[in-house]
MARGU-645325 format. One record per residue (C-alpha): x, y, z. Coordinates in steps of 0.05 Angstrom, whole numbers, plus 5000, padded with zeros to 4 digits. Layout:
N
XYZ/...
REM end
This chain:
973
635202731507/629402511550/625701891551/619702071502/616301471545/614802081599/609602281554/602201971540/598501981480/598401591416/604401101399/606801541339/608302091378/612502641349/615903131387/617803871384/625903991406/626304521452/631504911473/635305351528/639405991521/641006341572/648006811586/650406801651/657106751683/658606351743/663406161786/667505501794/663004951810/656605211799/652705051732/645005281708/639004901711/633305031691/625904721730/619004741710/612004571723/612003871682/615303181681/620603351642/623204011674/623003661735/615603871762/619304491806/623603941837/630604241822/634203681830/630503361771/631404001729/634503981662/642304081674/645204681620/653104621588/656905281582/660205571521/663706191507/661106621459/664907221461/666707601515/659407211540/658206501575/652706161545/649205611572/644805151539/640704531533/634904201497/629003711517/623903421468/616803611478/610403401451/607003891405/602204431432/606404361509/606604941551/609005041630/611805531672/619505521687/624805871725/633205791723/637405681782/644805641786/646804991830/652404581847/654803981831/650203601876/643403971847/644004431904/640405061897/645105661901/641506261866/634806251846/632006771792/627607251831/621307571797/616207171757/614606471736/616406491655/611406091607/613505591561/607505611504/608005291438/604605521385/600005161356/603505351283/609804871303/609804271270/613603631299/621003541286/621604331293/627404621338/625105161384/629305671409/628806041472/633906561483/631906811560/635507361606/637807251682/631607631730/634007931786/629008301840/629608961807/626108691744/619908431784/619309121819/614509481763/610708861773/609609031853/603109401873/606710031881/607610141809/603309631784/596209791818/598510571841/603110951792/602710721729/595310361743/591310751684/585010961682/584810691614/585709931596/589709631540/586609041505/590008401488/591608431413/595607761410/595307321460/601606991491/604306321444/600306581378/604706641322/601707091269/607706961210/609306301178/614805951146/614505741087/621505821056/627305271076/632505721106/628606291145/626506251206/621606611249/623607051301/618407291356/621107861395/618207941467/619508541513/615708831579/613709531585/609509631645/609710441646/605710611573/602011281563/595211171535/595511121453/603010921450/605710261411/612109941420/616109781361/623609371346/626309731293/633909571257/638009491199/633708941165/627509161118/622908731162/625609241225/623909851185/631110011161/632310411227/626010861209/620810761269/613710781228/616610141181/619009761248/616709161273/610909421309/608908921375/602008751401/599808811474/600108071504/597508231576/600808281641/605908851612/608008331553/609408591485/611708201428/611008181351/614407591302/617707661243/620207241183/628907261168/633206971126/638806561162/644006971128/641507521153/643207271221/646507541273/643108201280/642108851329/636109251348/632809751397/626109751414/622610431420/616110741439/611611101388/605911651410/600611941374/603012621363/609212311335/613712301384/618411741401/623111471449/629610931442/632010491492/638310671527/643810281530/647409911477/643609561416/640208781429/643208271395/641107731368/645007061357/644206411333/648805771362/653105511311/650104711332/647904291276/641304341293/639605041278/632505231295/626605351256/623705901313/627306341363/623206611418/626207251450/624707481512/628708111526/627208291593/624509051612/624309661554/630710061581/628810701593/631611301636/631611191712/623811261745/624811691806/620111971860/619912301924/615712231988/614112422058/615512112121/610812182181/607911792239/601311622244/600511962317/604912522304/598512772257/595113302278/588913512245/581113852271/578113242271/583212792309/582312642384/588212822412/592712372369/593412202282/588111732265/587311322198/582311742163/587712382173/591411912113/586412222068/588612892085/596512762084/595012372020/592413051991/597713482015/601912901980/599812941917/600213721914/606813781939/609413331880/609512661934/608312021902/608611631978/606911732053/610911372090/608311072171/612410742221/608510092244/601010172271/599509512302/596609492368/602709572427/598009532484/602009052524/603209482589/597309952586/601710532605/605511082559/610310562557/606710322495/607410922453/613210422426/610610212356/616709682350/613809232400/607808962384/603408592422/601108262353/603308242289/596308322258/591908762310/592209502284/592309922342/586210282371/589710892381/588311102313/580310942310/576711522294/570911452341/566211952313/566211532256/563310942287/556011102277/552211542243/546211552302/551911842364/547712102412/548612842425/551012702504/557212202472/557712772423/558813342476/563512792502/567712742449/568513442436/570213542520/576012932496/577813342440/579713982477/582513682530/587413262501/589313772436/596613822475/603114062438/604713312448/601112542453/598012452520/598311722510/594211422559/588811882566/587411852490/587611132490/582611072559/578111622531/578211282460/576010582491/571210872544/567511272484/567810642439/565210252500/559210692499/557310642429/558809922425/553809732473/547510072447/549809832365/554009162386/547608662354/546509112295/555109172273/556408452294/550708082253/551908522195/554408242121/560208652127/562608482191/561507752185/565407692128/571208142158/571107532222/571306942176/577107252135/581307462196/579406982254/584706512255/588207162293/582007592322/579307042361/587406942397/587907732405/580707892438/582007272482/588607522499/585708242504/581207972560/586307562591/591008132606/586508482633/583608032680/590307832715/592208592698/598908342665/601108162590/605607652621/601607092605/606806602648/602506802712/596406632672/594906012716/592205482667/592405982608/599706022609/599705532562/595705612500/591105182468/585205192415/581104872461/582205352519/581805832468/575605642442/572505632510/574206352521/570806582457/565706172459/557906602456/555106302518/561106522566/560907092610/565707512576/563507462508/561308212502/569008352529/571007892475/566708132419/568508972437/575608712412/573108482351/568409062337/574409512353/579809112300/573509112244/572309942258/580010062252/580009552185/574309922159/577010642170/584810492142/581810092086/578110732070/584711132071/588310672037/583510581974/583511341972/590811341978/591110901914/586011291874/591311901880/596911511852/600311591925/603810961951/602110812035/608310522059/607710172123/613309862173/614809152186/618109152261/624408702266/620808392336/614108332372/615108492445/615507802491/609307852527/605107882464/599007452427/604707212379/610106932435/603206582473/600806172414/606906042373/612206012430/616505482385/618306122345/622206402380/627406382433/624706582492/630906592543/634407092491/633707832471/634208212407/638308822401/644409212359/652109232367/654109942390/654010382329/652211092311/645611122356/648910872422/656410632440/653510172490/649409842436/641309772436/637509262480/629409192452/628608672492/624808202443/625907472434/630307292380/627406822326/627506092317/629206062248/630005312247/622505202275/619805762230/622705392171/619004782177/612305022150/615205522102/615506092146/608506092151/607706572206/611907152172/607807092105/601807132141/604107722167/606808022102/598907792067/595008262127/600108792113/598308812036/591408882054/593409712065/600209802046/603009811978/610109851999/614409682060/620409822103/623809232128/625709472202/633109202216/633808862151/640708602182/636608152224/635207702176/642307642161/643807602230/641107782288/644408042350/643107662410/642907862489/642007372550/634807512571/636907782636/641208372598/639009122596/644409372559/646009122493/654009122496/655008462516/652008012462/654307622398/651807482328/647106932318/647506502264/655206552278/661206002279/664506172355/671306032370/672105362389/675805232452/680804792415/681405332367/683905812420/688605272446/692005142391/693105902386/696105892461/689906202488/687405682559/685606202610/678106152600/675506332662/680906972656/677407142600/670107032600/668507212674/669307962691/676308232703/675308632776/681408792813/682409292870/685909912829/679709882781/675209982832/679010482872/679110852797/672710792780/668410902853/674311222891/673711182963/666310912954/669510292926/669509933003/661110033002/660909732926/666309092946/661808963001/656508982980/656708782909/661908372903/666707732935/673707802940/676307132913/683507202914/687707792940/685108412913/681507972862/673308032857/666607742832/660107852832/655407542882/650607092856/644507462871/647508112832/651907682780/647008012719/644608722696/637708612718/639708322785/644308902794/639309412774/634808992827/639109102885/640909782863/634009952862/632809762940/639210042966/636610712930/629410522975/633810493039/638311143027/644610713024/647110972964/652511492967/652411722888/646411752839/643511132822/645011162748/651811372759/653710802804/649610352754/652910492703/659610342738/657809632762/656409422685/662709642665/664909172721/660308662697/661808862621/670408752629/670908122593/673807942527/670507282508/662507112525/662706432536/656506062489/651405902548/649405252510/656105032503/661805162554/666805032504/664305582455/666706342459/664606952427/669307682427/666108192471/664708642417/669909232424/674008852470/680509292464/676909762501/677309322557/682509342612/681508552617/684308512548/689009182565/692608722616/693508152572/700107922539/702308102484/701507422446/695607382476/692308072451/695507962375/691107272372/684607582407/685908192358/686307732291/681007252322/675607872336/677308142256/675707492225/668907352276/666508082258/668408192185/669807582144/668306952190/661206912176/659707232113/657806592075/653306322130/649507022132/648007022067/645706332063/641306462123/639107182090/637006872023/632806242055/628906782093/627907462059/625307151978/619306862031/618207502055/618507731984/614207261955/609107272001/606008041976/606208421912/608509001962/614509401944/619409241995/625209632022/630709592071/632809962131/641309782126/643710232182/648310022226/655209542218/654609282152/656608522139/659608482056/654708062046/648608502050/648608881996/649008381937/643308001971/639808591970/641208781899/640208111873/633108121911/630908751884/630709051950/631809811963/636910092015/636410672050/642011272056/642511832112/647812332090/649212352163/651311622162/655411422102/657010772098/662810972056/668710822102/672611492112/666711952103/663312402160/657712572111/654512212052/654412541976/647412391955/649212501879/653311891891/648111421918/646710831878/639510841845/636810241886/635910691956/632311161991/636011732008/633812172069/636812772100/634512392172/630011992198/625511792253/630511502296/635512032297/634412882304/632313212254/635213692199/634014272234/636614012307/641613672280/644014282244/643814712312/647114092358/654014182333/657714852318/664814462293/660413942250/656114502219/662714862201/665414112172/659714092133/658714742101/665814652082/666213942053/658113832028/656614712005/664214801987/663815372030/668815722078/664616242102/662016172179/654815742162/648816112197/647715822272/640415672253/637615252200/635015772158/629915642099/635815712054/640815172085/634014662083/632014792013/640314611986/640313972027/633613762006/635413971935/641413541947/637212861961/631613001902/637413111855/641012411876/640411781831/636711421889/629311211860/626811441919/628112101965/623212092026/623012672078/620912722147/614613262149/619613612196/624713742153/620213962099/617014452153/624114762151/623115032087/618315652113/620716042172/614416092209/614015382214/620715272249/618715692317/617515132359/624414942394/628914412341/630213912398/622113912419/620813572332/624912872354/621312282346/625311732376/631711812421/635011032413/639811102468/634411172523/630410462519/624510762554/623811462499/616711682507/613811652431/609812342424/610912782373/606213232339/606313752287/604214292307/600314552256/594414262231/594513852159/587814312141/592014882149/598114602108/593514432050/592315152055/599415382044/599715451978/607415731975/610715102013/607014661974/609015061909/617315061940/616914281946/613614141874/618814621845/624514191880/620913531868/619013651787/625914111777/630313381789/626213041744/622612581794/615212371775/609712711813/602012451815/598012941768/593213391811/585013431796/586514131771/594114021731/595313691670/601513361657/604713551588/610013181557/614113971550/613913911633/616713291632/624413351652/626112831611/624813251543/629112951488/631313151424/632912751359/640412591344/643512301287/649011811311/652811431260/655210791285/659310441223/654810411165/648010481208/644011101232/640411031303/635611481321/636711591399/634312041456/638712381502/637212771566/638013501554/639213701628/644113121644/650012681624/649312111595/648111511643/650310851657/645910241643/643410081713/636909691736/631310161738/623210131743/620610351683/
REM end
């Protein structure tokens, strides 16, 4: 019991005794605590936080614990699950709970609140997604009874009041929520005489009710009641309802039951890039106010999301180059690419006019010209700028846009102008502005200095491009479609972000992937891994300022290389290739740890193994030019590199003026390639921070260095590279993965989601569950172990399943690539021995897109591409031509479009009709048109009444008539 002394107020004070309930079931060592806003909760400093005891209950761990309060108290408090020390291990994700007392309680009263674990997936209806896009109504429910009223009181000695509290965020207009049960005060199991709850706000219903203790324990449903009479019961198993056998029973038991269980919410979507739009108006290239017309064909296909990849500015080379949209040149600049510049005025002049429509027939190719839309966009925006730059920049609306977003426009424009005076992004040959500072900065921007036109074109651009995806994105909203934008794993290392906050990141390092399905050599994208230790120390500040511009469009997100904030993988700057890398955070091998496993030959080991037969097998008689040239010969028939081609890029360097001089006997990639497997025959990277630190090459058995080891010595590397890759690390990744993503998280009401390709640490997916956060699933890359293709009706529900995706081909080349896989598949996935048809016929697209809309996943998005596939006349232009992104060439040009216009698709009335069939025929919800209504007889999930007898009760309950019964799982509701 606390100290009453906490509390002010008169000397008599009485108290109210609160308490905790909560089931949970930990592990050794860890207990619950719970923390709240006031004194005595510990004012949200855990460690201060009211410690809970455990008892078993059942087949149920209970933990509980009581504080006096004074009367009337209220707060906000959340559980955690900590160690002996107070050290936070779990935190409950989703909202703050309230603590409100009624004003009914008298002193001396015990309080009961009996409280259920949150994880993510509860606080995901509560995300802008759902909350402000699919189930926002155009009607509003009133607050009946506001939260903490009690409307019953007690006035018998052995009753006690009971105030049942559940959240129902999806409600159709005129619909109550009722508990019903065996009790006369729940309606004897008949739904008009239940306990019928009022509408608390923020998704809250709750309703109290008067029982006698005897009458204790009890069970209940709660169910939803229309106005034409129809009803439907929770699923899953019956609530419960408890009371602790302590001495101290209480007067009042507060319930708060977590979400109204009902069948899984699914939906479907379509996946497209903003420049791989094509419509009449666009200039060569998708712009933002297209949205508006994908959002459209959206909604009357049966789509409930349009998904982007990322659309902030990437002008860091000013060449095609920058059609990359993972490497941004800032995290917050949207890129002017997609401005619309007829839109910039109302008063063009016709001569700009006849311009623009020159631009627009010139550069309506079958693919992106790059940088002649982005030179003919600027030079046209140039133009209207100067004659309406004083009227746009002394407006209201613009003003307020600066002083909202000027803590990065003023950096970017100054930047901007920077790179293009020294004509470089590399802002280490900057002279003075290498180094950045506000007061330099503030000098740049400033109104009286020569470039401030330059500077204030930047700004006029970023307020245009604000102004016209704003517009998309309210519009986007109003149709109950969800804009789901694309939060890049890096920014690119010559960027606004690396000049003013170059204590974030690690500057002499690169960010990449382990070799995995998209490349055996592994990815290199060059950008500088993250100093989580410096990001920490202000709360992350940076990425949840990022997150709080995103929200400003999007209503849902895709985490790019979710892994990376597990772990990232790391390259020496100077690599191009990203084989030769390691894991950081990792623990290394320690050189005493090797020793004591009879490992010493270091150098051996971590320097490449070159003898004479390897190059006489690998270069043949060309190996004489590469020794000398290349390399030293140390010891007999023993060789290193030189110092001045000792790395990739110096290699690549010197390969690159031997080429210039005709020296060069074989191609220059071939012989390339061959000198970084040379450089790349190692089977420990030494830690270049500490010598006596080593990392496995990843894959090192496919080395001959390792090859030509002992065997003692292979068996320990062997063991030693299992544990480093697979166990190792696992509780240091997900320590590092849940300080980092509940920031992210928490810093939006967006929907987030999770791009999990790749090699999979354990750890991942329970931090992702427990988060809330959605995976994705590409049948062509089952992370099932022993599976060539994934079974979408498998998939768990929190994922997005896609038949491909923007960084692999799609559907219909993939189909075509591979005769032997195509035969696999029709076999194993159709259950089929017949020969499959060469092509990807309409028929072959509509089963496997059937396949994903039918899965349990709560979301099945499609590239545009593979939806195309549906219709034969859409599929004439060559498979191969409809890639987006190739990952194993580092320098892919980024230029897809569709080639038919979105005007034109709105048109087609029969695809749209085949994807709403596939869409509304799995029972996934679909926005409702301007010209459909949606009738409950449409619905998918049409019930029926049952009697089921359970003992001496009847329960009315609602089963799916098109399905089998399903397991409880989290779902949005």
């Amino acid at each position: 019991m606390v100290n009453l002394g906490l509390f002010s107020g008169s000397k008599s004070l009485k108290s109210v005794n609160v308490s905790f309930r909560l089931p949970y079931f930990t592990q050794w060592g860890q207990s619950i605590l719970v923390c709240g806003s006031e004194p005595v909760l510990g004012s949200w400093n855990v460690k201060k936080g009211l410690l809970l005891s455990p008892i078993h209950e059942g087949d149920e761990l209970i933990w509980s614990g009581s504080v006096a309060v004074p009367s009337g108290f209220n707060c906000e408090y959340s559980y955690y699950v900590v160690d002996g020390d107070k050290n936070v291990l779990r935190c409950e994700m989703g909202r703050k709970r309230k603590l409100l007392l009624a004003d009914g309680i008298q002193d001396g009263e015990v309080v009961e609140f009996h409280d259920l674990w949150q994880i993510g997936s509860d606080d995901l209806p509560f995300r802008s997604a759902f909350k402000n896009v699919i189930f926002n109504r155009s009607w509003t429910l009133n607050v009946e009874t506001p939260l903490g009223v009690i409307q019953n009181k007690l006035d018998e000695e052995e009753t006690v009041l009971v105030q049942f509290k559940i959240c129902c965020p999806n409600i159709e207009e005129d619909t109550s929520v009722y508990v019903i049960g065996s009790h006369i005060n729940l309606g004897k199991w008949k739904v008009q005489d239940g306990l019928k709850l009022s509408y608390a706000g923020d998704s809250i219903w709750q309703g109290d009710c008067v029982l006698r203790k005897v009458d204790l324990p009890i069970k209940y449903p709660s169910c939803k009641y229309g106005k034409a009479g129809n009803f439907s019961l929770e699923t899953g198993p019956n609530r419960e309802l408890i009371v602790g056998s302590s001495k101290n029973q209480p007067r009042y038991i507060f319930l708060s039951d977590g979400m109204f269980r009902e069948l899984p919410w699914r939906a479907a979507g379509v996946a497209i890039p903003m420049f791989s739009v094509r419509s009449e108006s666009d200039l060569g290239v998708g712009e933002f106010l297209d949205l508006k017309l994908v959002v459209d064909w959206a909604v009357d296909s049966g789509f409930h999301l349009v998904q982007l990849l990322p659309i902030n500015d990437t002008s860091v080379h000013g060449m095609w180059w920058d059609s990359y949209p993972y490497s941004s040149l800032s995290v917050f600049a949207l890129h002017p690419l997609y401005l619309r510049v007829q839109a910039l005025s109302e008063n063009i002049p016709d001569d700009i006019k006849q311009e623009i429509l020159k631009a627009k027939q010139r550069l309506d190719g079958k693919d992106v010209d790059y940088e002649a839309t982005m030179a003919t966009k600027l030079s046209i925006a140039k133009k209207i700028f100067t004659r309406e730059k004083d009227l746009i920049l002394s407006s209201e609306s613009f003003q307020k846009f600066f002083s909202e977003n000027e803590d990065w426009l003023k950096p970017y424009a100054a930047f901007c102008f920077l790179r293009d005076f020294f004509e470089t992004s590399d802002h280490s040959e900057w002279g003075r502005f290498s180094q950045f500072s506000k007061d330099k900065l503030e000098k740049l921007v400033a109104k009286d200095s020569l470039q401030y036109d330059v500077i204030c074109f930047h700004y006029y651009i970023q307020f245009h491009l604000h102004l016209q995806l704003s517009e998309a994105a309210g519009y986007a909203r109003k149709k109950g479609v969800v804009l789901k934008g694309d939060l890049p794993i890096g920014v690119d290392r010559n960027s606004v972000d690396t000049w003013v906050y170059p204590n974030l990141f690690r500057m002499n390092t690169a960010t990449g992937a382990p070799p995995d399905y998209f490349d055996k050599n592994g990815q290199n994208w060059g950008f500088p891994t993250y100093n989580w230790e410096e990001m920490s120390k202000d709360n992350y500040a940076w990425w949840q300022a990022r997150l709080t511009q995103m929200a400003n469009y999007f209503t849902a997100y895709r985490i790019d290389h979710i892994l990376g904030f597990f772990r990232i993988w790391e390259l020496p700057e100077h690599a191009m290739t990203g084989l030769v890398g390691k894991f950081r955070p990792s623990i290394p091998l320690s050189q005493e740890e090797l020793e004591k496993e009879g490992i010493w030959d270091f150098d051996r080991l971590s320097r490449p193994y070159i003898r004479q037969e390897l190059l006489q097998d690998k270069f043949g008689s060309y190996w004489t030019f590469i020794a000398s040239t290349f390399l030293n010969e140390y010891q007999k028939q023993c060789y290193e590199f030189k110092e001045e081609c000792n790395t990739e890029k110096k290699i690549a360097a010197k390969l690159k003026a031997c080429a210039e001089r005709s020296l060069l006997l074989e191609s220059e990639n071939k012989t390339r390639r061959g000198l970084f497997d040379l450089l790349q025959n190692i089977v420990l990277i030494r830690d270049p921070e500490d010598p006596r630190k080593f990392y496995p090459r990843f894959n090192l058995e496919d080395t001959s260095s390792f090859n030509d080891l002992d065997d003692h010595s292979k068996n320990v590397l062997k063991r030693l590279y299992y544990d480093y890759y697979f166990h190792r690390q696992e509780d240091l990744w997900r320590k590092n993965a849940l300080k980092t993503l509940p920031v992210l998280l928490n810093s939006s009401d967006m929907l987030a989601c999770g791009e999990d390709l790749g090699l999979i640490p354990s750890c991942v997916h329970p931090v992702m569950q427990e988060l809330g956060l959605i995976g994705l699933r590409i049948q062509r890359m089952p992370s099932e172990p022993g599976l060539e293709f994934g079974i979408p009706s498998q998939y768990s529900y929190m994922t997005v399943c896609a038949p491909s995706c923007h960084d692999c081909s799609t559907l219909r080349a993939w189909w075509e690539e591979d005769e032997e896989r195509r035969r696999r598949f029709f076999k194993s996935v159709v259950g089929s021995d017949i020969l499959p048809p060469s092509q990807c016929v309409p028929e072959v697209a509509h089963f496997i897109i059937r396949q994903h809309v039918e899965a349990p996943s709560m979301w099945a998005i499609f590239p545009l591409q593979d939806l195309m596939a549906l219709k034969e006349e859409y599929t004439t232009r060559p498979a191969a031509e409809e890639t987006i992104n190739d990952p194993t060439n580092p320098k892919h040009y980024w230029r897809f479009r569709v080639h038919v216009t979105l005007e034109s698709l709105i048109k087609d009335s029969e695809l749209k009709s085949t994807i709403k069939d596939l869409v509304r025929g799995s029972g996934r919800s679909h926005p409702v048109g301007e010209n459909e209504v949606q009738v409950n007889e449409e619905s998918v999930a049409t019930t029926e009444k049952q009697q089921v007898t359970t003992g001496k009760e009847q329960l009315l309950v609602v089963t799916q008539l098109n399905g089998a019964p399903q397991k409880e799982i989290p779902v949005v509701h």
